[in-house]
RORO-559364 format. One record per residue (C-alpha): z, x, y. Coordinates in steps of 0.25 Angstrom, whole numbers, plus 5000, padded with zeros to 4 digits. Each point is the difference from the previous one (the first is absolute). Layout:
ZXY/...
# end
This chain:
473949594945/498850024991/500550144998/501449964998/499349924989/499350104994/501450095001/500849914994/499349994987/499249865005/498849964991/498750114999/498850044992/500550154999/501350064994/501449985005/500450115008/501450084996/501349995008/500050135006/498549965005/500449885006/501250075006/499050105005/499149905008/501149915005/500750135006/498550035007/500149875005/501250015006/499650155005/498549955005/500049865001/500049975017/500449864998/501349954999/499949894992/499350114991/501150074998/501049915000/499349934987/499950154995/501450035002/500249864992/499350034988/500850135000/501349955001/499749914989/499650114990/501350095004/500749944988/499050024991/499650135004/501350075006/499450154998/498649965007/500349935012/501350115005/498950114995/498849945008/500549915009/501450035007/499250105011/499249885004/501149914999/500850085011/498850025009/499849845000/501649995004/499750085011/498849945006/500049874996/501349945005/499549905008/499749954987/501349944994/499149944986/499350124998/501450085001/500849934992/499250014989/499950165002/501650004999/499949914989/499050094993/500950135003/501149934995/499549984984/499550125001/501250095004/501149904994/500550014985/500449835003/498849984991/500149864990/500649994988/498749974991/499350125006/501250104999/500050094984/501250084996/499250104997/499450025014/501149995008/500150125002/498750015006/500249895009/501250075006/499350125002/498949945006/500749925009/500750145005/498850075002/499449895008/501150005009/500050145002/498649995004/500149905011/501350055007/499250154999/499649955014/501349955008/499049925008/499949894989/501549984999/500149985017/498749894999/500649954988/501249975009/499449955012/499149904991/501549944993/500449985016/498649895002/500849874998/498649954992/500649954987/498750074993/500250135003/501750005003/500149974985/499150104994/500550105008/501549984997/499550004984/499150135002/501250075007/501049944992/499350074988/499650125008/501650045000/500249954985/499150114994/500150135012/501449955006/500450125007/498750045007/499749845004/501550025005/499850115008/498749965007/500549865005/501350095005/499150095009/499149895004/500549945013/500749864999/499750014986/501249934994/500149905011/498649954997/500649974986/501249945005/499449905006/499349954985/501549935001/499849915010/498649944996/500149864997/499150004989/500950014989/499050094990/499850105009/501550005003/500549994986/498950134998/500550085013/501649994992/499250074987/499250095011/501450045005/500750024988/498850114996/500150075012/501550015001/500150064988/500850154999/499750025015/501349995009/499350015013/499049894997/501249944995/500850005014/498649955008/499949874994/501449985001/500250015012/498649925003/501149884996/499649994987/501449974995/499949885008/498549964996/500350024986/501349915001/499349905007/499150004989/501149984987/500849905009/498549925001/499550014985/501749954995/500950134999/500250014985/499149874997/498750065007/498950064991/499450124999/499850025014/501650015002/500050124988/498950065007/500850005014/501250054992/499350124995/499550045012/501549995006/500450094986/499050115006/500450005015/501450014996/500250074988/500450145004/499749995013/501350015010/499449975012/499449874996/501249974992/500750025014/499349915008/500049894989/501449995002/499950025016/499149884999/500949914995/499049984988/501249994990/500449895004/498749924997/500050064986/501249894996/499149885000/499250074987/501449984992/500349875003/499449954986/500649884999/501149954989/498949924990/499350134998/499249944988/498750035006/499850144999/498650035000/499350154997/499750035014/501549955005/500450104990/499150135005/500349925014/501450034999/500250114993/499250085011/500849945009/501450074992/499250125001/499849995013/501649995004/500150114991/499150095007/500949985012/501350034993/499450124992/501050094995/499050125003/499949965016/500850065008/501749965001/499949945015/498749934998/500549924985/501249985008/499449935013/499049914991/501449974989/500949955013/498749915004/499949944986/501349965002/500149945013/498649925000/500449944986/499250064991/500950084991/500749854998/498649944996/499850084990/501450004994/499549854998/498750034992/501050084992/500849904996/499149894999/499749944987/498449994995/499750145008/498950084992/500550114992/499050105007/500449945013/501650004996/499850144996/499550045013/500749935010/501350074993/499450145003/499849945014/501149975002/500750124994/499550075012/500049925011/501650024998/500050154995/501050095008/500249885011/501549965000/499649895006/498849954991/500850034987/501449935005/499249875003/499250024985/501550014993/500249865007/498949954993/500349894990/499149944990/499749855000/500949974988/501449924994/500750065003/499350105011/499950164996/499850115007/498550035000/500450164995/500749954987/498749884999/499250135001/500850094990/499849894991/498750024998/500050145000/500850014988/499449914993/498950044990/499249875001/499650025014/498750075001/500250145003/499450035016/500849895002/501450074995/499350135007/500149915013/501449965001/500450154998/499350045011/500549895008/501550034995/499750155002/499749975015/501049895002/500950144997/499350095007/501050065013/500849874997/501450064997/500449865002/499149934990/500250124990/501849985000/499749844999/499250024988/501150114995/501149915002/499449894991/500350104988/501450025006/501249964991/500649925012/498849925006/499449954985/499949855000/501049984987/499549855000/498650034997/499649905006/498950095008/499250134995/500150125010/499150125003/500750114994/500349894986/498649994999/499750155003/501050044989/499349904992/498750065001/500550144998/500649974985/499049914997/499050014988/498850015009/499750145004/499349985013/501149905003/500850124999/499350095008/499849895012/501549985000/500450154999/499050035010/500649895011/501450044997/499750145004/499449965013/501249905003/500750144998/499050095008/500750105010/501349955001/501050054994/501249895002/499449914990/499550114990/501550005000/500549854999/498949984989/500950114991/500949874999/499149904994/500549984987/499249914989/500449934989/499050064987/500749924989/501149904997/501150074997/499650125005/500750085011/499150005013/499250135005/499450045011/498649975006/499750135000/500750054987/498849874995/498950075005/500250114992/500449934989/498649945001/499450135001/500550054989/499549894990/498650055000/499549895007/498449995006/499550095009/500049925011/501449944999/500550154999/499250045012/500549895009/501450034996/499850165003/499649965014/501049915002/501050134995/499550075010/499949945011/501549944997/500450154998/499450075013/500850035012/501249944992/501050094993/501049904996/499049944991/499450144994/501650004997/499949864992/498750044992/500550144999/501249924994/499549964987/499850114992/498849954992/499149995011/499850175003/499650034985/499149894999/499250055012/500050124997/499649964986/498849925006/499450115009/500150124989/499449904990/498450044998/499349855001/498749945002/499349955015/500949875000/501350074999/499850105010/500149915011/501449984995/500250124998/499950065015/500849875005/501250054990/499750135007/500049965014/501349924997/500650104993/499550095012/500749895010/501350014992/500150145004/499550015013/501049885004/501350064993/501350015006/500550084989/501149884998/499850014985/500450134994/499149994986/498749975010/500050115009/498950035008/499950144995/500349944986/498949905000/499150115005/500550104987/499649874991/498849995006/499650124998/500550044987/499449854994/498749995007/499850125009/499649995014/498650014999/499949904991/500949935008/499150005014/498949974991/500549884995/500549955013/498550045006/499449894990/500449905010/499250045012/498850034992/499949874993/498749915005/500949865000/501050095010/498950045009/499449855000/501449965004/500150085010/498949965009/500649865004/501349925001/499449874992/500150014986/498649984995/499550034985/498749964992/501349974988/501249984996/500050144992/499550085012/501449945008/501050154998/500150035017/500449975012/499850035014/501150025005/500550084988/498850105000/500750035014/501450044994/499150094991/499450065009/501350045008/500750044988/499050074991/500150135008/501749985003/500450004986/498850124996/500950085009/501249934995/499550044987/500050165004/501050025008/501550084996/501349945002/500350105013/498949945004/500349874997/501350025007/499250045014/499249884997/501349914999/500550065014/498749975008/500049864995/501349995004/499750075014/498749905002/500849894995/501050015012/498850065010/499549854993/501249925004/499950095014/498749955003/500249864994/501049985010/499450055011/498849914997/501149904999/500450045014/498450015005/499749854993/501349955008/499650075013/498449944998/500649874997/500950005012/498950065008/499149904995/501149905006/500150065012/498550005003/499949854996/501149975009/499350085011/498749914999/501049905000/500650015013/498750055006/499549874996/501349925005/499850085014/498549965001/500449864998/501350025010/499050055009/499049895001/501149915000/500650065011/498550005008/500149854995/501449995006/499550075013/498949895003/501049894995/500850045011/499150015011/499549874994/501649955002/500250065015/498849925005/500749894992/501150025006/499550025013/499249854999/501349924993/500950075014/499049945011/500049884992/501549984999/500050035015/499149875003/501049934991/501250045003/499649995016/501049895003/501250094996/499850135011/501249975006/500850044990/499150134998/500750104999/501049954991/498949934989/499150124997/498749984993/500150104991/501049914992/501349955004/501250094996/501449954994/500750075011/499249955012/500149864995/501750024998/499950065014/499349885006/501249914993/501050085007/499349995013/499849855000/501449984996/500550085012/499049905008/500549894996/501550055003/499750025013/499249875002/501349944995/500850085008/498949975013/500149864995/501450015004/500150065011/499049905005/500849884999/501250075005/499250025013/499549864999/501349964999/500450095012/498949955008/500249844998/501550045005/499350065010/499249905004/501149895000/500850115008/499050025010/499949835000/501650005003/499850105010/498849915006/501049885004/501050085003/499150085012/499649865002/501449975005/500650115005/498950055011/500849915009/501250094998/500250135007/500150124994/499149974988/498850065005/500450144994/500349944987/498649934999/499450135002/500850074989/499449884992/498750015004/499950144996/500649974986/498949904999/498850085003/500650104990/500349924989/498649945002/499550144999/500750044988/499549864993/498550045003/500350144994/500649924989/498949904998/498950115000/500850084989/500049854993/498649994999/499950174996/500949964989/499249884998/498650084997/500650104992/500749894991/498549944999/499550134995/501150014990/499649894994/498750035002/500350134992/500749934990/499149904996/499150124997/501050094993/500349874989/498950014993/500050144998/501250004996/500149874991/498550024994/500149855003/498649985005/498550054996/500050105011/501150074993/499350014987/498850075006/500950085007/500750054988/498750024992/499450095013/501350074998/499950044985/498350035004/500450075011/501250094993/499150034988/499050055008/500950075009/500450064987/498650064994/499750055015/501150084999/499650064987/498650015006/500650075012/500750104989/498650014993/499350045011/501050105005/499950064985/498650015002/500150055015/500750114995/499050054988/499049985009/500550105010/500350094988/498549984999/499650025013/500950135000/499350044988/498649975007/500450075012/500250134991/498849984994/499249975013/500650145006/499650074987/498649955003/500150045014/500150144995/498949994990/499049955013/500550115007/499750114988/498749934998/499650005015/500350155000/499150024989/498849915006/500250105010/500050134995/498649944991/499449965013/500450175005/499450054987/498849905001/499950045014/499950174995/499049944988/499149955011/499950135010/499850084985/498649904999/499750025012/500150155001/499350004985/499049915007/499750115012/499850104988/499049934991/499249975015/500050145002/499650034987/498949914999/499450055012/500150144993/499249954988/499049935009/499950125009/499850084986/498949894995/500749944990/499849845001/501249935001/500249845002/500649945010/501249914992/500549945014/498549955004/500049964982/501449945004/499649935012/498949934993/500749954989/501049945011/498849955007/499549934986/501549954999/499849945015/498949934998/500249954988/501549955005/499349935012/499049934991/501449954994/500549945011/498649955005/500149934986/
# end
């Protein structure tokens, strides 16, 4: 410590030792001094001149520095403040008091040239990324600064070093995750260094989940109320997704679109709009807009445009739009936004035309929008905005583009004027004083009008009313009227484009221009005219347009040829001068700025002469009308015939396209109804495996409800036969009616016959008691005897035949019993008067249903018996075809067994011979080894060393 004193300037008889001295004998310290605590105090005083002298310590000290990260980790104080020291030395971060404008330029050269000597050695950047993996706050946070500066002054290197270096990026990704916010909040600016202009860093830490982390993140610190942390997180997702696809891919894969819905959600006071909500938000609009770019690819802005839509996003920030107290900055790009979220998406742009603003009474957000934009109040990116937005609610939108035609239409204006319409305020900005009024409105008219041809022509019909008193005219007969007046650059440039693009592809409207005979010479009197700069960029519109007039001709209009035109042309300019002229367009610097991107963006309103989407009709008619310009009449003629020829090979192919669209369509159908019924077989399927166990499930069911009504119904057997169990049928129960009426017949009729024969009998008895008396009196008489005898026998018989009768009696008797019997159990049955027949019936209906669904089963399975056979016969095939493959096979086993057998007498005739050479080379002296006593001791070695194994 005494030295650090002496070092450090402490008090002393002798002079103050320099800087560069003291630097000098701290660096030895650190080199020679064998104590740690030594060099730890050295490397402290160190760190705490690095500010003051920057140049010293990187010059003397950064070699030591390394050396001590190298061997003194185990040391966390002394290598956090070698980090620290590295860090003021290599970074430019200095404080504002100690920073001079006129050495600036130093400091960022030496900040470069001190980085470039510490990644010299790849070494340094690998230890400086195993140090930011120590979870010790002392040293994970220096080394996060030092790296973090490393990349900001030799990005690329740093960038390619930490991408060879294994697990490199991973390392870093894990900076997210630390629960120390400083050290996390300095990862995010760690990241956003080393992602920058490197795709394939780019895709590593994306798909390290850092779209998840860094959501995490914004969601924590308040979506759009966070602070700084949230821009930083923002920025960060700016340079994993700005032209990246891949990324850009998987953050729609992920679902992460939907969680970007929550940032907009802004709440209605909105008066508390603080700076950082401000930069907050309007990275997040930028961040959508890097999605929906119109320089990604078509199939990728789609994807993410449908995903807007669906997870409710496009509708959030239709709301900001139309909210009231919204920031103009904020306002202006939230409609840019939103202009591209629904550009070329049907779907997108249908829901934004259903938009209406919060007002009494309610209006379409387009006309709020086209409000603003013709109205010169309104600050100037803000009427920039809603162009663009217009221009890509009409972008592919045939749909959107007649709807904003037919508010101009005679027939669909609202005659109360109770409301304001798009193509009112249009024509409103196109005559007004304001000349980039005029030029927004010309501009939006011609891409209500872009490449389609039906309303090119419906718009001829639009008549205006200039004057009171005054006949209409025609839209277009105004245009020119207009552009004839002398009127500002600008206004006459809008309305050229908005000439043009009306005239293009459309011949019945070159006939209405061509029409009005004032319109010809006062082109051609423009374009022959020698004028300054400013007019030359009308004057090659007034060429192109003139140049459309002739490519476009019909030849309807006798006066206005195309040969005609060509003569005047050529007679009043000249056709050098002509293509000249026309070439002014392309070459002008506005036209090559506006050509670079679809958005309208200009440092000012007098830069404001192009756009995009008309630098594209330049570019395809530039070179058509030079041709045009050249060509003779016979050729002209040629030319008229093949584009009738490709117009009908046109209408050919349209229709067959037609046809193929149809036919994809209904294939498309087709397939969907496949998947369909393989779906509904699957299911019919497992339904029919449910059915199958249901029904096994029923026969053991039914099998236990038919013993058990066996036990009940045991007191009824002896009608069996007649009352089955399997339910009792109409006609067995009308049978048994008949039956027991014929039973009771014949036991009336029995009943009858009885008491006949008990009649017969009681006469018989009193007879036989007559008879009695009589025999009593008459034995005394002779000649009776004989007669007594006959009486006797008649007795005995009639005795007989009562015993015979008796026993039928008593027959008869039982059999009424069981009759009655019988009866008594076939009443209820029939009569449903007692419990025993209402379980009866139910068993019935039980029993008849399941009787039912056996049947269906027993059909089922006969189904299925029959495709299984149709399987087994398939199997059986199948099996005889792999009979004949083992056969083939075992052939070949064999034939390689016969030509293993052959290789094997070759050996061992080519074993004889080298025997019998050996021995000649012994025999001649020449030393030869043994390779079977060579082999046999290796075997032996091989022997032992396997019975060793075993004894082990």
């Amino acid at each position: 410590m005494n030295f650090l004193r002496g070092v450090m300037g402490g008090p002393s008889a002798g002079p103050q030792p320099s800087g560069t001295e003291t630097i000098q004998k701290l660096c030895d310290r650190v080199a020679s001094s064998t104590l740690l605590d030594d060099r730890r105090d050295a490397v402290r005083a160190l760190k705490s001149l690095s500010k003051k002298y920057r140049l010293e310590v990187g010059i003397q000290a950064m070699e030591h520095l390394i050396h001590v990260l190298q061997t003194d980790r185990s040391d966390s104080e002394i290598i956090g403040y070698a980090l620290d020291t590295l860090y003021n030395v290599i970074s430019n971060d200095l404080e504002e008091e100690e920073q001079e404008e006129n050495l600036s330029k130093q400091v960022d050269d030496l900040g470069s040239q001190f980085t470039e000597i510490f990644i010299k050695q790849q070494e340094n950047v690998t230890l400086l990324l195993t140090l930011v993996e120590e979870f010790d706050f002392h040293v994970r946070w220096p080394g996060v600064k030092l790296l973090t500066s490393l990349l900001k002054q030799q990005g690329p290197q740093v960038q390619q070093i930490i991408l060879v270096s294994p697990m490199g990026v991973s390392r870093l990704m894990d900076l997210l995750a630390d629960s120390r916010e400083v050290i996390r909040n300095d990862g995010v600016l760690l990241l956003q260094q080393l992602t920058k202009s490197n795709a394939a860093i780019q895709k590593i830490v994306a798909f390290e989940n850092a779209f998840e982390r860094l959501l995490d993140i914004i969601t924590e610190e308040g979506n759009s109320d966070g602070g700084i942390v949230v821009e930083d997180c923002l920025l960060l997702l700016q340079n994993l997704l700005k032209n990246n696809n891949s990324n850009q891919n998987f953050f729609k894969e992920g679902s992460y679109i939907q969680r970007m819905k929550p940032w907009f959600e802004v709440g209605d006071d909105n008066c508390g709009w603080s700076a950082q909500k401000v930069t907050n938000l309007h990275l997040m609009l930028q961040l959508v807009r890097v999605l929906v770019s119109p320089t990604n690819p078509p199939g990728a802005t789609s994807s993410c445009q449908k995903a807007m839509f669906h997870c409710g996003l496009l509708q959030q920030l239709c709301t900001i739009l139309m909210a009231t107290g919204v920031p103009a900055d904020i306002l202006t790009e939230t409609i840019n936004t939103v202009s591209e979220v629904i550009r070329g998406c049907q779907m997108n742009q249908d829901y934004f035309a259903s938009v209406n603003a919060p007002s009494n009474p309610p209006r379409p957000a387009i006309v709020v929008l086209l409000m603003s934009m013709v109205n010169e109040r309104q600050p100037f990116v803000l009427r920039c905005a809603v162009l663009y937005c217009f221009q890509c609610f009409l972008y592919k939108n045939q749909k959107g583009q007649g709807e904003i035609v037919s508010t101009l239409l005679p027939s669909t204006i609202d005659a109360t004027g109770n409301s304001v319409s798009a193509g009112q305020l249009l024509c409103g900005g196109l005559f007004s004083t304001d000349s980039l009024s005029n030029w927004c409105a010309a501009v939006a008219l011609a891409h209500a009008l872009q490449e389609n041809a039906t309303l090119k022509e419906q718009l001829l019909r639009v008549q205006l009313a200039t004057s009171i008193g005054n006949p209409p005219v025609s839209l277009l007969q105004q245009c020119t009227n207009i552009l004839s007046q002398g009127s500002k650059v600008q206004t006459r440039v809008g309305l050229l484009m908005l000439l043009c693009t009306w005239l293009s592809n459309c011949s019945i409207a070159v006939t209405h221009f061509l029409h009005n005979p004032a319109n010809i010479p006062f082109l051609t009197g423009q374009i022959a005219e020698n004028l300054g700069e400013e007019e030359q960029l009308v004057q090659g519109l007034c060429a192109l347009l003139l140049g459309i007039s002739i490519y476009y001709n019909d030849n309807s209009l006798e006066n206005y040829r195309k040969e005609k035109l060509k003569q005047l042309i050529e007679k009043r300019i000249g056709r050098e001068n002509f293509i000249e002229k026309l070439g002014f367009i392309s070459k002008h610097e506005l036209y090559s700025r506006a050509a670079q991107k679809p958005q309208p963006s200009f440092s000012s309103p007098d830069h404001m002469m192009f756009d995009h989407e008309f630098t594209k009709l330049v570019k395809e008619l530039e070179g058509v009308i030079s041709k045009a310009i050249y060509k003779s009449s016979e050729e002209d003629k040629k030319e008229e015939e093949v584009k009738k020829t490709l117009e009908q090979h046109d209408n050919i192919v349209t229709h067959y396209k037609k046809v193929i669209r149809e036919q994809d369509q209904e294939l498309e159908e087709l397939k969907q109804q496949i998947n369909i019924l393989k779906s509904q077989n699957e299911q019919l399927q497992a339904t029919v495996t449910q059915q199958v166990s249901q029904i096994q499930q029923h026969k053991d069911q039914y099998n236990l409800l038919k013993v058990q009504l066996g036990k009940d119904t045991q007191h009824h057997n002896s009608h069996g036969d007649t009352l089955q169990m399997n339910g009792i049928q109409t006609e067995e129960v009308n049978k048994l009616k008949e039956e027991l009426e014929e039973w009771k017949t014949k036991h009336e009729l029995l009943q009858g016959q009885l008491r006949e024969k008990d009649s017969v009998i009681e006469k018989l008895k009193s007879s036989q008691l007559e008879m009695g008396t009589e025999q009593s009196s008459q034995i005394s008489k002779s000649g009776g005897l004989e007669h007594s005898n006959e009486l006797q026998k008649e007795l005995e018989r009639l005795r007989s035949q009562i015993q015979l009768q008796s026993a039928e009696i008593s027959k008869l008797q039982t059999e009424n019993q069981k009759l009655q019997v019988l009866n008594a159990t076939a009443d209820p049955v029939l009569g449903h008067s007692s419990a025993t027949a209402a379980q009866n019936s139910e068993w019935k209906g039980r029993l008849e249903q399941e009787i039912k669904e056996l049947k269906s089963e027993v059909k089922a399975l006969s189904e299925e018996k029959a495709s299984l056979k149709e399987y087994l016969d398939s199997s059986s095939s199948t099996v005889a075809i792999l009979q004949d493959e083992k056969s083939k096979l075992q052939q070949e086993v064999a034939e390689s067994k016969k030509e293993q057998d052959d290789l094997l007498v070759l050996l061992a005739d080519q074993d004889q011979k080298l025997s019998a050479l050996k021995i000649k080379l012994k025999d001649l002296g020449v030393p030869v080894e043994d390779e079977d006593d060579i082999e046999s001791g290796d075997q032996g070695d091989d022997d032992e060393d396997g019975d060793e194994e075993e004894q082990d």
